[in-house]
C-alpha positions as CSV (number, residue, x, y, z in Angstrom):
1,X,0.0,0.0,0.0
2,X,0.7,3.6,-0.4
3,X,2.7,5.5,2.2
4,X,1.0,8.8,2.8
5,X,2.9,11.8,3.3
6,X,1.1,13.0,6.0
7,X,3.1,16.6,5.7
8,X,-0.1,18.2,4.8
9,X,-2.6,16.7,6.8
10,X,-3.7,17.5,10.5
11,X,-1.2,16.9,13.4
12,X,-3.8,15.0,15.2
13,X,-6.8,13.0,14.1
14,X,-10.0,15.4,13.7
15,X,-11.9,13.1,16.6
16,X,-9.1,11.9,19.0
17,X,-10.4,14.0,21.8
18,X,-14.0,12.9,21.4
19,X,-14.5,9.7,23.7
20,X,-16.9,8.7,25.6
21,X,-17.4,10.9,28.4
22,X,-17.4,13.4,26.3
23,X,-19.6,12.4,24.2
24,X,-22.2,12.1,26.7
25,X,-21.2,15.1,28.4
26,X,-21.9,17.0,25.2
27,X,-25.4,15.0,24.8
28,X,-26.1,16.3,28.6
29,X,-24.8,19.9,27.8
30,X,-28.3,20.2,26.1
31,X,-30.3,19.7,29.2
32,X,-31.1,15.7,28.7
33,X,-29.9,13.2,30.9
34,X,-28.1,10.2,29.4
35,X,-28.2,7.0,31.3
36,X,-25.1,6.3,30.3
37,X,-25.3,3.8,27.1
38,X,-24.2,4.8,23.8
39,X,-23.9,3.1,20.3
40,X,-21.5,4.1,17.7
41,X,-23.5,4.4,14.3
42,X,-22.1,3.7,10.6
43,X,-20.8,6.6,9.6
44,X,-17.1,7.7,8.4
45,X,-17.4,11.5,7.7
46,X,-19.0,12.8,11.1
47,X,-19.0,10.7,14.1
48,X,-22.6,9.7,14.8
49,X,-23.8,7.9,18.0
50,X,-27.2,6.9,19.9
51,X,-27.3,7.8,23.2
52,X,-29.7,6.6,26.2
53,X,-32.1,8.9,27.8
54,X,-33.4,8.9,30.9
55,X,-37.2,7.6,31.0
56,X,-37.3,8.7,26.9
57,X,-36.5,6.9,23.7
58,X,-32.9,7.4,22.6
59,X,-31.6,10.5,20.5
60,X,-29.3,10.5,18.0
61,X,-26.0,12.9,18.3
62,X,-24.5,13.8,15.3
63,X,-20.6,15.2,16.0
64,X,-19.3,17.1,12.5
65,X,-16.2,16.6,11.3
66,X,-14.1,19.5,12.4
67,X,-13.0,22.2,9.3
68,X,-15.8,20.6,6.3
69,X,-18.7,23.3,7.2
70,X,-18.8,26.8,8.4
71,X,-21.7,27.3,11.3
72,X,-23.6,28.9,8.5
73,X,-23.4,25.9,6.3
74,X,-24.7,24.3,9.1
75,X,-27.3,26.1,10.2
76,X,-28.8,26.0,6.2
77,X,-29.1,22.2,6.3
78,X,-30.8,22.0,9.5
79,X,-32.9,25.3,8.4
80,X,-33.6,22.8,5.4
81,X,-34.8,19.7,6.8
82,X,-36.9,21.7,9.5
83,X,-38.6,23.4,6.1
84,X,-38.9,20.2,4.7
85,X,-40.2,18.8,7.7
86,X,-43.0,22.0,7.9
87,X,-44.5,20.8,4.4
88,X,-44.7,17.1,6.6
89,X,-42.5,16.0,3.9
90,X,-40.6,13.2,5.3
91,X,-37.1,14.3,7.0
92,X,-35.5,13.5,10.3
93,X,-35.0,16.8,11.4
94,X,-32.8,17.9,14.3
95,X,-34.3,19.0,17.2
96,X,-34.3,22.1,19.3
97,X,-32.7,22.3,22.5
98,X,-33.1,25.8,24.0
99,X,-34.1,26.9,21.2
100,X,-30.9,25.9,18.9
101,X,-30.5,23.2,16.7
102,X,-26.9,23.4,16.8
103,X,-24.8,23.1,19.9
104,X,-21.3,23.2,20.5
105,X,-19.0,20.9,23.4
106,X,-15.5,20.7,23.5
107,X,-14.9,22.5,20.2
108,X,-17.0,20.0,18.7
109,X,-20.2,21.0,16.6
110,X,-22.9,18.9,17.1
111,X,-27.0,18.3,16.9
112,X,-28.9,16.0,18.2
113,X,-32.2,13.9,16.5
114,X,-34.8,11.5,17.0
115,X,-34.3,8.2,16.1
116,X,-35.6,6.8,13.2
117,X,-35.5,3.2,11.6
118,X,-36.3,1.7,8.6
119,X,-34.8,-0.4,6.3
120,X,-33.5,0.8,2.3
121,X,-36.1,1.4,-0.2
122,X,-36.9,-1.5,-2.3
123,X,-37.5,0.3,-6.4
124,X,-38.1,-2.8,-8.6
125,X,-42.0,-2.2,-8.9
126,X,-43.1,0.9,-11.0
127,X,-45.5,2.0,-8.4
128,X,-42.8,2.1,-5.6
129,X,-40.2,4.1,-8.1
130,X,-43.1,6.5,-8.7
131,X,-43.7,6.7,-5.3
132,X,-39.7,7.6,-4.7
133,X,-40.4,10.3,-7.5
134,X,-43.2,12.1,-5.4
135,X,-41.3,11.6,-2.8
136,X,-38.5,13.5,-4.8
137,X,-40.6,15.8,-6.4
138,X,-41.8,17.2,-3.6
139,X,-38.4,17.9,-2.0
140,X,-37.5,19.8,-4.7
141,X,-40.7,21.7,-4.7
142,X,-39.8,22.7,-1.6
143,X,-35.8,23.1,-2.7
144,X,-36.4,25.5,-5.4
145,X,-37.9,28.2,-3.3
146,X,-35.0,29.5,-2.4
147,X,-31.0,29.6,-2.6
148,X,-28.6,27.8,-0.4
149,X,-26.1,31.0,0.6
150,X,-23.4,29.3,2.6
151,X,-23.3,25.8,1.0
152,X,-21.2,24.7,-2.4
153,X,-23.1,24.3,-5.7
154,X,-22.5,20.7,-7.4
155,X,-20.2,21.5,-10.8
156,X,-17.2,20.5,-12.5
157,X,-15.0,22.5,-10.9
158,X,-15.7,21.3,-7.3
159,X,-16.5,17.5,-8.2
160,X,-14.2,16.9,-11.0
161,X,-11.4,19.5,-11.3
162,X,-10.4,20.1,-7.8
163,X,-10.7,16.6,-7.1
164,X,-8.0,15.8,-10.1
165,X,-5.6,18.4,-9.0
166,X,-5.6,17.3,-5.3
167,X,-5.3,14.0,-6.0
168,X,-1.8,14.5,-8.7
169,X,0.0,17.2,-6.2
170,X,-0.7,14.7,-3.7
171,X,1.1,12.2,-5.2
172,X,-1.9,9.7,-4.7
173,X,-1.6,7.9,-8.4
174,X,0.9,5.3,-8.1
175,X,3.7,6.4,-10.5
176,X,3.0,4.2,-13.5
177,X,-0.5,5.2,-13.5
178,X,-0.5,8.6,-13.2
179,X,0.4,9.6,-17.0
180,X,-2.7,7.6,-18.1
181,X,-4.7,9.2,-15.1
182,X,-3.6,12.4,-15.8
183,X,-4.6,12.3,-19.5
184,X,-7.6,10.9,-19.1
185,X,-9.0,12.8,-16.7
186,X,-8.2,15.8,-19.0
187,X,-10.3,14.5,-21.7
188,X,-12.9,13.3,-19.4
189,X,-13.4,17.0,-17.8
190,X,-13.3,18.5,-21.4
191,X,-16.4,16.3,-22.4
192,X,-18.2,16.8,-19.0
193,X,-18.0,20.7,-19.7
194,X,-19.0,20.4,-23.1
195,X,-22.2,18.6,-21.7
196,X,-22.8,21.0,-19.1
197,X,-22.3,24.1,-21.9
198,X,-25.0,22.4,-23.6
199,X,-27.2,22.8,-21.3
200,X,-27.8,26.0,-21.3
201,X,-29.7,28.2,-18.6
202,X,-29.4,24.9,-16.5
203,X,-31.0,25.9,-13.2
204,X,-29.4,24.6,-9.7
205,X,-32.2,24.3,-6.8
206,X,-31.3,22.8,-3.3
207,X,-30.9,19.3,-3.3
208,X,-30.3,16.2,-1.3
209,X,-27.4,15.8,-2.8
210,X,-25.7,12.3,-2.2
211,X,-29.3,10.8,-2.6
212,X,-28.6,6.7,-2.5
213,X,-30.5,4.3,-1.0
214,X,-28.7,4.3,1.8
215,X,-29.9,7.5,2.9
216,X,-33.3,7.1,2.4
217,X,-35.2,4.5,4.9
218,X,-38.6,3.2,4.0
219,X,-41.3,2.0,6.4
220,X,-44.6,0.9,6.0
221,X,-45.7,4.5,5.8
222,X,-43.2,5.5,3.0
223,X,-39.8,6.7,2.4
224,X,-38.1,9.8,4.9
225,X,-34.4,10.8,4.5
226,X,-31.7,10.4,7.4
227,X,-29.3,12.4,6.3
228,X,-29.1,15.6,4.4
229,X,-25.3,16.4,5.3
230,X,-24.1,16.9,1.6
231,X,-26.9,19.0,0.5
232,X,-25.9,21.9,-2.3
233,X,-27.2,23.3,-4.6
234,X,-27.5,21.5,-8.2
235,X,-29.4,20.1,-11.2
236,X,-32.4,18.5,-9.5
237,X,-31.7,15.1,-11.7
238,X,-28.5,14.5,-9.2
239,X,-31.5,13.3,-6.5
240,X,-33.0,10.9,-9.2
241,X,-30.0,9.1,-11.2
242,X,-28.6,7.3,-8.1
243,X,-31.9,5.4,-7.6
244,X,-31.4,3.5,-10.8
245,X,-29.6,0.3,-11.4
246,X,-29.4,-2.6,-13.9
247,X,-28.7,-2.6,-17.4
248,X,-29.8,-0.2,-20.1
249,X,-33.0,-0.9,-20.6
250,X,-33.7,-1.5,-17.2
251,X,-32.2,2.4,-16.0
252,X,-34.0,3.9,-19.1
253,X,-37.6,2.3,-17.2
254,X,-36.8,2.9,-13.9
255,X,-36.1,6.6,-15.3
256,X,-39.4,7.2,-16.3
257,X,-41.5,5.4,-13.6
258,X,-39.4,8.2,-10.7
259,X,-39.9,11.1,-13.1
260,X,-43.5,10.3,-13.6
261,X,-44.3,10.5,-10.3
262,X,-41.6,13.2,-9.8
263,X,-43.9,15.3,-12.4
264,X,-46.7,15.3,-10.3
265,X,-45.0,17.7,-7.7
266,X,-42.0,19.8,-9.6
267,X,-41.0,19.9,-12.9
268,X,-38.2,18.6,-14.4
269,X,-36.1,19.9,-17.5
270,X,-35.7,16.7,-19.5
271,X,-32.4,17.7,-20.6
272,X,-30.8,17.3,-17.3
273,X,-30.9,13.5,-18.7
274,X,-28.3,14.1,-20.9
275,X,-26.2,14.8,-18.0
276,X,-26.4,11.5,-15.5
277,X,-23.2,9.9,-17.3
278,X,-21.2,13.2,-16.6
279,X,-22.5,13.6,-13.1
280,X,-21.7,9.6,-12.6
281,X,-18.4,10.0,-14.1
282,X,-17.6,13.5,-11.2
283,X,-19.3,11.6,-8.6
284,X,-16.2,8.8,-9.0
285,X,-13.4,11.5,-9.3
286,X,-15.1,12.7,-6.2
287,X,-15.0,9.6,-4.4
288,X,-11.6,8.5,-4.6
289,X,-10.4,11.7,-3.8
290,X,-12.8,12.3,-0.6
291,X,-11.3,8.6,0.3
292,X,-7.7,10.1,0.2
293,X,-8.6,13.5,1.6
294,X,-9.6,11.5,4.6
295,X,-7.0,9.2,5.0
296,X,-5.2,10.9,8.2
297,X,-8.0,9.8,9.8
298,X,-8.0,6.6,11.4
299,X,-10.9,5.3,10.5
300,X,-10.9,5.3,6.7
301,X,-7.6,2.8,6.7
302,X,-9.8,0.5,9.4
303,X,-12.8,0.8,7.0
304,X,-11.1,1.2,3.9
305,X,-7.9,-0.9,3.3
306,X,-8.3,-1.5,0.1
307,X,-8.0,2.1,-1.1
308,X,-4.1,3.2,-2.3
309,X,-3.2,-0.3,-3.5
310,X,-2.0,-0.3,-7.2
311,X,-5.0,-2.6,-7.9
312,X,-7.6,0.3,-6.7
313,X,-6.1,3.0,-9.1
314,X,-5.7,0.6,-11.8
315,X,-9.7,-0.4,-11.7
316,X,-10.3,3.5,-11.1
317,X,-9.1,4.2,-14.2
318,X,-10.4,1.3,-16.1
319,X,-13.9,2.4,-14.5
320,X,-13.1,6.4,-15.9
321,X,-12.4,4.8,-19.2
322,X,-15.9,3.2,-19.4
323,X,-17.2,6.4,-18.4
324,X,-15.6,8.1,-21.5
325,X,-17.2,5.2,-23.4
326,X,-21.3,5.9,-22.1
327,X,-20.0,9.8,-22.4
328,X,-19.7,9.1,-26.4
């Protein structure tokens, strides 16, 4: 595996000083009373936990990653949900403690929510994809209101050309693949733009944006969303394209079953289609360079091992290069 240099990252981990205790002492600076259990919950970017209450259900506290948002950034997601929530359009949204939604303990940033279960939507029957689409729709009613002011847009330059650069001045690409990494990405990012240009007047709303399964849990009652910690603003069909799966012909369906019931609640510009491949294709660049972005941090090694091996990069690339196939 790769040796980091770690020259440029942090001198300690961002969450070495957030144990236990303080944990629950943060959880307790709100004015609830833990009894004392707590339960570490998947996630790698914040540090997310359920905590006991005293003669209540459990909360959720959700610790953010030190240096990713500003307070204002913050504040515009939870101002979001709690929106979305208003319309009783399905969200777990954080709750109010003193009349804040967002706390701070130890130099740590934190909120805390209810808990909420469910289990990952299931989108292989057209009524629940259309379903999903209303679902979706009516987010982005709601999301097109108004402008996110202190949270990054979803473009080319973020996604895809700042993730590039970090990753070759980094040193990142083994040194046999960086030449074809290098020039591929080049001629990936020229084709992406040229979609995007294409596009013209291409309108950016407020989105979910890192919409997957995986953050959306379905009950008996319907979908809500868990998580809306990478909203931005964007084209609205980033919140649709990562629901679909299979083959071709099975996407193309799938497709059209979330944006017919999408239709019945916002509007979509059917050109945005044209752009799912490019947004796939910034959403991988992304990815592997969020994974090495991280990689001070303990936990994406533990969780991640396979990441910086030779093998990684070379099926990165061989992935990209399918991408520039489905962009043609």
């Amino acid at each position: 595996m790769r040796t980091v240099d770690q020259s440029a990252a942090p001198a300690a981990p961002p969450y070495q000083d957030l144990g236990p205790e303080a944990v629950l002492d943060a959880v307790e600076s709100t004015g609830l009373r833990c009894d004392g259990s707590s339960l570490a919950l998947n996630s790698y970017e914040n540090r997310v936990y359920q905590i006991g209450i005293e003669d209540a259900a459990p909360v959720v506290a959700k610790f953010y990653r030190p240096g990713r948002w500003s307070r204002e950034a913050i504040l515009e997601e939870h101002a979001f949900a709690l929106e979305l929530a208003e319309r009783e359009i399905p969200v777990v949204a954080p709750e109010r403690a003193g009349g804040e939604t967002l706390h701070e303990h130890a130099g740590f940033l934190f909120a805390i929510y209810p808990r909420r279960g469910g289990r990952w939507p299931e989108l292989r029957s057209r009524d629940a994809r259309q379903l999903m689409g209303r679902f979706i729709g009516r987010m982005h009613a709601t999301g097109a209101t108004v402008d996110f002011r202190h949270r990054p847009a979803l473009d080319v330059e973020s996604f895809g050309v700042a993730s590039r650069a970090w990753l070759l001045d980094e040193r990142f690409i083994p040194p046999d693949l960086e030449p074809a990494y290098r020039t591929l990405t080049a001629d990936l990012l020229e084709r992406i733009d040229m979609r995007f240009a294409a596009v013209s007047d291409l309108r950016h709303i407020r989105l979910h944006g890192d919409c997957h399964p995986g953050n959306i849990l379905w009950t008996e009652t319907g979908a809500h969303i868990v998580d809306l910690d990478d909203c931005r603003m964007g084209p609205a069909i980033q919140d649709l394209w990562m629901l679909i799966s299979g083959d071709e012909h099975e996407m193309a369906a799938a497709l059209d079953d979330l944006i017919a019931g999408y239709s019945d609640f916002h509007e979509l510009d059917h050109r945005e289609v044209t752009l799912i491949e490019s947004l796939r294709t910034l959403r991988m660049m992304h990815y592997a360079a969020w994974l090495a972005r991280r990689w001070h941090d303990p936990a994406f090694p533990r969780a991640f091992p396979w990441f910086g091996e030779p093998r990684y990069w070379e099926r990165h690339i061989l992935e990209l290069r399918e991408q520039a196939a489905l962009l043609d």
